[in-house]
DSSP file (Angstrom, degrees, kcal/mol; ACC not computed):
  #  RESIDUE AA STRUCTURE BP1 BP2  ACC     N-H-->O    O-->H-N    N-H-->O    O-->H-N    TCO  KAPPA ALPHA  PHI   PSI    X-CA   Y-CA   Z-CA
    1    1 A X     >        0   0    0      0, 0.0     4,-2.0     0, 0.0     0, 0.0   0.000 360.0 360.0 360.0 -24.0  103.1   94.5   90.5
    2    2 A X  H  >  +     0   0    0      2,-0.2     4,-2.6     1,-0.2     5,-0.0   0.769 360.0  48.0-114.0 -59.4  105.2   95.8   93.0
    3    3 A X  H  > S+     0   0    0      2,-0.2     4,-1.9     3,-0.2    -1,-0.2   0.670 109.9  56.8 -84.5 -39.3  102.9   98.6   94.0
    4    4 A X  H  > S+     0   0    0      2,-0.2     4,-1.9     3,-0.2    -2,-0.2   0.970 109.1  48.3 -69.9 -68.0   99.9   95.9   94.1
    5    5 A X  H >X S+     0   0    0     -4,-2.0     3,-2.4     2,-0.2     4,-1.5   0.869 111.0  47.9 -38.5 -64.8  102.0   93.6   96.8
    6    6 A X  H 3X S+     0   0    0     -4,-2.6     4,-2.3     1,-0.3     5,-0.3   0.797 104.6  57.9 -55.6 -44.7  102.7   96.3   98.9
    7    7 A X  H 3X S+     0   0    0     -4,-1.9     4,-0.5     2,-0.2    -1,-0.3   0.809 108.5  45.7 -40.7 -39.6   99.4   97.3   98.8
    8    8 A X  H <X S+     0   0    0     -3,-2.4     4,-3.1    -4,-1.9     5,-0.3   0.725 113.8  55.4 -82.3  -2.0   98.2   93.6  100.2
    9    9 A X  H  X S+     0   0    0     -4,-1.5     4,-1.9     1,-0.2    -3,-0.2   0.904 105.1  44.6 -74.4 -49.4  101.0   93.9  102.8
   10   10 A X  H  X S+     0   0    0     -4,-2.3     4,-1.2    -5,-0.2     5,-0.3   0.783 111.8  60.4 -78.8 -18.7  100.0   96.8  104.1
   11   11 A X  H  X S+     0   0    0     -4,-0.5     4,-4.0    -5,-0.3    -2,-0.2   0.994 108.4  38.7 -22.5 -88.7   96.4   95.3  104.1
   12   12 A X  H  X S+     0   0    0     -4,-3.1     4,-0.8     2,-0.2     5,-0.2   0.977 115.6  55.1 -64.8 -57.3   97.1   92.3  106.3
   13   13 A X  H  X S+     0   0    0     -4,-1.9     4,-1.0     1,-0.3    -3,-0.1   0.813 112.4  40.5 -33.4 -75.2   99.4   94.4  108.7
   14   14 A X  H  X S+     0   0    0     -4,-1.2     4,-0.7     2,-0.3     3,-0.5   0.824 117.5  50.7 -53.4 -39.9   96.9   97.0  109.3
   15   15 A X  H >X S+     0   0    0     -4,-4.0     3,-7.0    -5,-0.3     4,-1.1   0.862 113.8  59.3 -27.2 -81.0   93.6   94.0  109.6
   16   16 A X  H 3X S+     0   0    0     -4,-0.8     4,-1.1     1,-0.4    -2,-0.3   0.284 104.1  33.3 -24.3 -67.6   95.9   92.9  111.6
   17   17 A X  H 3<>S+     0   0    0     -4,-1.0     5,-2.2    -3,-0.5    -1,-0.4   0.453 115.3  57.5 -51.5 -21.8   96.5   95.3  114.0
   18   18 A X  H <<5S+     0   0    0     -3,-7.0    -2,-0.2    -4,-0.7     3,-0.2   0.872 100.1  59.6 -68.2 -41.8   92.6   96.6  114.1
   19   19 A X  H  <5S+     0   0    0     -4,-1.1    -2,-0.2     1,-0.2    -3,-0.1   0.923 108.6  48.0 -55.9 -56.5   91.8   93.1  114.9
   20   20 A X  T  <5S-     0   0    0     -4,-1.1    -1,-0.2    -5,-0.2    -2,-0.2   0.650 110.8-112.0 -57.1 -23.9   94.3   93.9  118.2
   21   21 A X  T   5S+     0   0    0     -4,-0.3     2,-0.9    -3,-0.2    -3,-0.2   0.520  83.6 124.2 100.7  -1.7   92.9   97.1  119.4
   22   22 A X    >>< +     0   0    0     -5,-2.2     4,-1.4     1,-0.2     3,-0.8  -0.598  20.7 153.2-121.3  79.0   96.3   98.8  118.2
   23   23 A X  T 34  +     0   0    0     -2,-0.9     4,-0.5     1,-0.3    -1,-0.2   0.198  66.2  69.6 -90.3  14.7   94.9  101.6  115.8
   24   24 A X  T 3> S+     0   0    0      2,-0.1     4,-1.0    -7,-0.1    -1,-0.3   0.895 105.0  35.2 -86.7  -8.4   97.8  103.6  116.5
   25   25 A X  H <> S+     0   0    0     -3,-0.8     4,-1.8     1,-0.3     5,-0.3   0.714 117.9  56.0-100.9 -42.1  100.1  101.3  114.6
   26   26 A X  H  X S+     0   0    0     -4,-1.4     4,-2.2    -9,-0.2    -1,-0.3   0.920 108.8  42.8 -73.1 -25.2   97.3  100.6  112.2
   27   27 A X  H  > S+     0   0    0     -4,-0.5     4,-1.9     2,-0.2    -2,-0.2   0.671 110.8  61.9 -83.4 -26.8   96.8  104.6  111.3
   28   28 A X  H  X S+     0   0    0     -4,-1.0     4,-1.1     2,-0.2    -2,-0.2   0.987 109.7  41.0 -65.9 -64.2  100.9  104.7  111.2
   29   29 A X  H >X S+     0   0    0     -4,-1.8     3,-3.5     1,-0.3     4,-1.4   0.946 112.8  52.5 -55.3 -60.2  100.6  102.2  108.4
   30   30 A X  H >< S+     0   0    0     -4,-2.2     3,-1.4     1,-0.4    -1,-0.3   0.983 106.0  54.2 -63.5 -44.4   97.7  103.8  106.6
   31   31 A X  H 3< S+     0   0    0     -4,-1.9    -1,-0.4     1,-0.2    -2,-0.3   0.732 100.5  62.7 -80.1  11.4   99.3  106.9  106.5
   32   32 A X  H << S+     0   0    0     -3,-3.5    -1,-0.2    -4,-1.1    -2,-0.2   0.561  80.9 105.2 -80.7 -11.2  102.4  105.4  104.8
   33   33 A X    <<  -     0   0    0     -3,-1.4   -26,-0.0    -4,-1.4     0, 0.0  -0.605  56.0-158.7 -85.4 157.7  100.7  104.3  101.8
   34   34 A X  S    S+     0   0    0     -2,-0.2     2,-0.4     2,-0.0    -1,-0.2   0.364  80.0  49.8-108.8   1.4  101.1  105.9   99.2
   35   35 A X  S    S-     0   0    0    -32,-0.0     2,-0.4     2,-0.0     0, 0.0  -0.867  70.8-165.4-108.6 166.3   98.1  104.9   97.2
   36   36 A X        -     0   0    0     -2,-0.4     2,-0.5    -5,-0.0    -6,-0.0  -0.903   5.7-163.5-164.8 101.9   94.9  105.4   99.5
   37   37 A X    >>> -     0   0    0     -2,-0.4     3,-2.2     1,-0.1     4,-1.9  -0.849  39.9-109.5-108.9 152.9   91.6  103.7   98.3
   38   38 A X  H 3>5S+     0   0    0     -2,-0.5     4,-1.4     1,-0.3    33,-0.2   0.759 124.8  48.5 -49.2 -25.6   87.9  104.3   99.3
   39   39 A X  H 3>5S+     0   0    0      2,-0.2     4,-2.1     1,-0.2    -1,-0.3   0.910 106.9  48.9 -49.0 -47.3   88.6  100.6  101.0
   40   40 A X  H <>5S+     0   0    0     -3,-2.2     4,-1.0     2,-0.2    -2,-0.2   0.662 112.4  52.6 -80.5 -22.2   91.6  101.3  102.5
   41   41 A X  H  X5S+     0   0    0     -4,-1.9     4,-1.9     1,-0.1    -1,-0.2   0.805 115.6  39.5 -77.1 -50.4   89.6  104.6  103.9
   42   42 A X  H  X<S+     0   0    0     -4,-1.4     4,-2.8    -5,-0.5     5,-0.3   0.919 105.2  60.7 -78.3 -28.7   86.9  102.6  105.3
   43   43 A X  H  X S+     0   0    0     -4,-2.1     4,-8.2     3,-0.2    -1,-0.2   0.987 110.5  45.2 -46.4 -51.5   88.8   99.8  106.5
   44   44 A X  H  X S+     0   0    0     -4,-1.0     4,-1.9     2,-0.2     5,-0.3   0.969 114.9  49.1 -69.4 -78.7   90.6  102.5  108.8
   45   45 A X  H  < S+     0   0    0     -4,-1.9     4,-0.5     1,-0.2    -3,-0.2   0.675 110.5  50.7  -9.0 -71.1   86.8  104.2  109.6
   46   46 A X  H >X S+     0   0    0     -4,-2.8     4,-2.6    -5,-0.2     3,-1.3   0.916 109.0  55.2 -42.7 -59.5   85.4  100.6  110.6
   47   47 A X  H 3X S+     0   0    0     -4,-8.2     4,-2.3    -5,-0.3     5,-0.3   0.928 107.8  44.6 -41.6 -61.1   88.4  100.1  112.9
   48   48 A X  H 3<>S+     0   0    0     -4,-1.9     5,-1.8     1,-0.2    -1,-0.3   0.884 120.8  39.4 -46.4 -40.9   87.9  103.1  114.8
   49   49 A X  H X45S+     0   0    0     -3,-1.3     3,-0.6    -4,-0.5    -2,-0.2   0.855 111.7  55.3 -92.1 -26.5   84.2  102.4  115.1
   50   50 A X  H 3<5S+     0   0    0     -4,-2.6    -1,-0.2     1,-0.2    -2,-0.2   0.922 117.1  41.8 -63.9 -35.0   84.9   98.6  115.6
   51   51 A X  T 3<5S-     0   0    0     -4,-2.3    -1,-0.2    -5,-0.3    -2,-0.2   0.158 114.0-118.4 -96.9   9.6   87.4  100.2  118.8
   52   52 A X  T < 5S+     0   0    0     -3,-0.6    -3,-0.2    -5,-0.3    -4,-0.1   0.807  74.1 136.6  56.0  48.0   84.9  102.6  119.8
   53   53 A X     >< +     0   0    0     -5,-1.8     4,-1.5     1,-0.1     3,-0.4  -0.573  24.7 169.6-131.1  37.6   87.2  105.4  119.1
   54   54 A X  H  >  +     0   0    0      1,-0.2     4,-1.5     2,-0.2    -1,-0.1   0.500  65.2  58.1 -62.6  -7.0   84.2  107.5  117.3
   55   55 A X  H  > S+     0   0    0      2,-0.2     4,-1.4     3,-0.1    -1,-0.2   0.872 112.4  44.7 -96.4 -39.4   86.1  111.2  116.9
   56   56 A X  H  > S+     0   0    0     -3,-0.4     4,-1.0     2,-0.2    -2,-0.2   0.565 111.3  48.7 -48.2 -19.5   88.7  109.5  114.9
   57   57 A X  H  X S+     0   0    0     -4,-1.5     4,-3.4    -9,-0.2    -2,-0.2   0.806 119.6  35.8 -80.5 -54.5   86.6  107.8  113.1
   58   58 A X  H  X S+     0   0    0     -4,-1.5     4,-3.5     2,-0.2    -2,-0.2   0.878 114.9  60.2 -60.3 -19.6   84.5  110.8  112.3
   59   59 A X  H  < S+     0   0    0     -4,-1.4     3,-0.3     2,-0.2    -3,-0.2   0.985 110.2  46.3 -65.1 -60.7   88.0  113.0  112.2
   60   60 A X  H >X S+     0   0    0     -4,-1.0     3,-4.0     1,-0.2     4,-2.1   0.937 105.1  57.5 -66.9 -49.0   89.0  110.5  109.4
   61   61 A X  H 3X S+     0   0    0     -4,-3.4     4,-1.5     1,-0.3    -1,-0.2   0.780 105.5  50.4 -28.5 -47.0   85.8  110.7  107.5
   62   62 A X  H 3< S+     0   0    0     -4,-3.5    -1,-0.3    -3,-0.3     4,-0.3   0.173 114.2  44.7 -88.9  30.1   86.0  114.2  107.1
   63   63 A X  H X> S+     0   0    0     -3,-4.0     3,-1.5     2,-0.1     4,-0.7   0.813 101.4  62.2 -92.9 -54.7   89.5  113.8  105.9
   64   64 A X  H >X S+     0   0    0     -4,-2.1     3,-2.0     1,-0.3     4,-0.5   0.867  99.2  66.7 -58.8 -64.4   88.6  110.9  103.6
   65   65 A X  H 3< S+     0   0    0     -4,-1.5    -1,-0.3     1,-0.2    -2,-0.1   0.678  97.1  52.3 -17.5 -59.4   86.3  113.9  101.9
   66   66 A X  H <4 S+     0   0    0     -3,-1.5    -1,-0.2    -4,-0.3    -2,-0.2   0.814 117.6  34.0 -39.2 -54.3   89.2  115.7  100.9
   67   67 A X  H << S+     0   0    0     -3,-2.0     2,-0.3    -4,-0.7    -2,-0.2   0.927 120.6   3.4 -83.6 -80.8   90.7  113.1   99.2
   68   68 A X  S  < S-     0   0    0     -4,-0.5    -1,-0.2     1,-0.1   -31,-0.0  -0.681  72.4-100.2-101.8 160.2   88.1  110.5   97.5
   69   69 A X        -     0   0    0     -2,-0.3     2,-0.2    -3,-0.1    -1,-0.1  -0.300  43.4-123.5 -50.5 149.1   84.5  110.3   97.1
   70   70 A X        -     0   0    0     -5,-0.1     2,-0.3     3,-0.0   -32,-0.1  -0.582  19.5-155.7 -95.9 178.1   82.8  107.7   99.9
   71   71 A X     >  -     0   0    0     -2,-0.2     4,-1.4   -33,-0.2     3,-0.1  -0.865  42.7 -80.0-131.8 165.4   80.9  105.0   98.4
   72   72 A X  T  4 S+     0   0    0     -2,-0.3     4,-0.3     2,-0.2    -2,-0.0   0.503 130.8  66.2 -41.3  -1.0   77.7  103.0  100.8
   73   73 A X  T  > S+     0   0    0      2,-0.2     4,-3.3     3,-0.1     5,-0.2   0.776 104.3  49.3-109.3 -56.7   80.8  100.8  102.6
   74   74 A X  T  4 S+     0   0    0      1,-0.2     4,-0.5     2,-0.2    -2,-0.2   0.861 110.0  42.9 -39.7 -70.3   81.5  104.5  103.9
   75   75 A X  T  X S+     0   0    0     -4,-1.4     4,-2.1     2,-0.2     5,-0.3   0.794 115.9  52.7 -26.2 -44.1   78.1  105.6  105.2
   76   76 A X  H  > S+     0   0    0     -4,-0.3     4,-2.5     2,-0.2     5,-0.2   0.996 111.9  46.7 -62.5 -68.2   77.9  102.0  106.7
   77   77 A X  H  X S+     0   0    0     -4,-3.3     4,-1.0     1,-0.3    -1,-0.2   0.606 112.6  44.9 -38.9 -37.8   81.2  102.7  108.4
   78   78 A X  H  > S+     0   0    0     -4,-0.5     4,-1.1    -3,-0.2    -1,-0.3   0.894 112.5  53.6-106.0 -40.3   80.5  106.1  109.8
   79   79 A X  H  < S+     0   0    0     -4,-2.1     4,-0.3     2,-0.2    -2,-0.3   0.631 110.7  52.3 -35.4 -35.2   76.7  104.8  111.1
   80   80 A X  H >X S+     0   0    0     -4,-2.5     4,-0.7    -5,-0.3     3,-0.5   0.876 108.2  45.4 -46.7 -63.2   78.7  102.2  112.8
   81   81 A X  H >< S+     0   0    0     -4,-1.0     3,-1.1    -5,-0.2    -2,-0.2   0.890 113.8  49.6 -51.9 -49.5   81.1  104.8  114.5
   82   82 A X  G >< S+     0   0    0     -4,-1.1     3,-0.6     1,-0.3    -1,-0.2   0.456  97.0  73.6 -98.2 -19.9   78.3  106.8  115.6
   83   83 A X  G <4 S+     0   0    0     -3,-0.5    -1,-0.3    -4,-0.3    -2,-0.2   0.616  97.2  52.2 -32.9 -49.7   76.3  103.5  117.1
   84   84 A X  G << S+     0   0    0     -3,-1.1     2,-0.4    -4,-0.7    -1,-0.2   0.293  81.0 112.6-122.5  26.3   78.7  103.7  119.6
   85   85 A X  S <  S-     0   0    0     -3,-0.6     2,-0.5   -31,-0.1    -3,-0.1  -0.728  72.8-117.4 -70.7 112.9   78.0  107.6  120.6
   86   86 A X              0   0    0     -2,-0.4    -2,-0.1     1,-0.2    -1,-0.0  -0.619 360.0 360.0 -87.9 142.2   76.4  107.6  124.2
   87   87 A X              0   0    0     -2,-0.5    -1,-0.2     0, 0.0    -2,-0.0   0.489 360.0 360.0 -85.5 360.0   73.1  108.9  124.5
């Protein structure tokens, strides 16, 4: 249960901070959990792309690789990020 809480804590923090523009504070957080899920990977993707921060959003993607499989929320995320690549 414990492990579940901390997980929605670290949730809201990091929204919380994407929502602000302050993805270093949000990327501090995400790399303190210790459970990582293909959400919790894309949330952090979408931030970057949402803050127009697109080589850290792609940087993470190919991290993300390493660790879990992406799912369509992922693709979505990284076409988002890439959206905001000037032509």
């Amino acid at each position: 249960m414990t492990e579940v809480k901390d997980g929605v804590i670290y949730y809201v923090m990091k929204d919380g901070y994407v929502k602000s523009g302050d993805m270093t504070s949000s990327r501090r957080l995400f790399n303190e959990m210790r459970f990582r899920t293909v959400a919790s990977w894309n949330d952090m993707i979408n931030g970057y792309a949402l803050n127009g921060d697109v080589s850290a959003a792609l940087d993470l993607f190919l991290a993300m690789l390493r660790e879990v499989k992406p799912d369509e929320v992922t693709i979505l995320a990284v076409l988002s990020a890439c959206n905001h690549i000037a032509v």
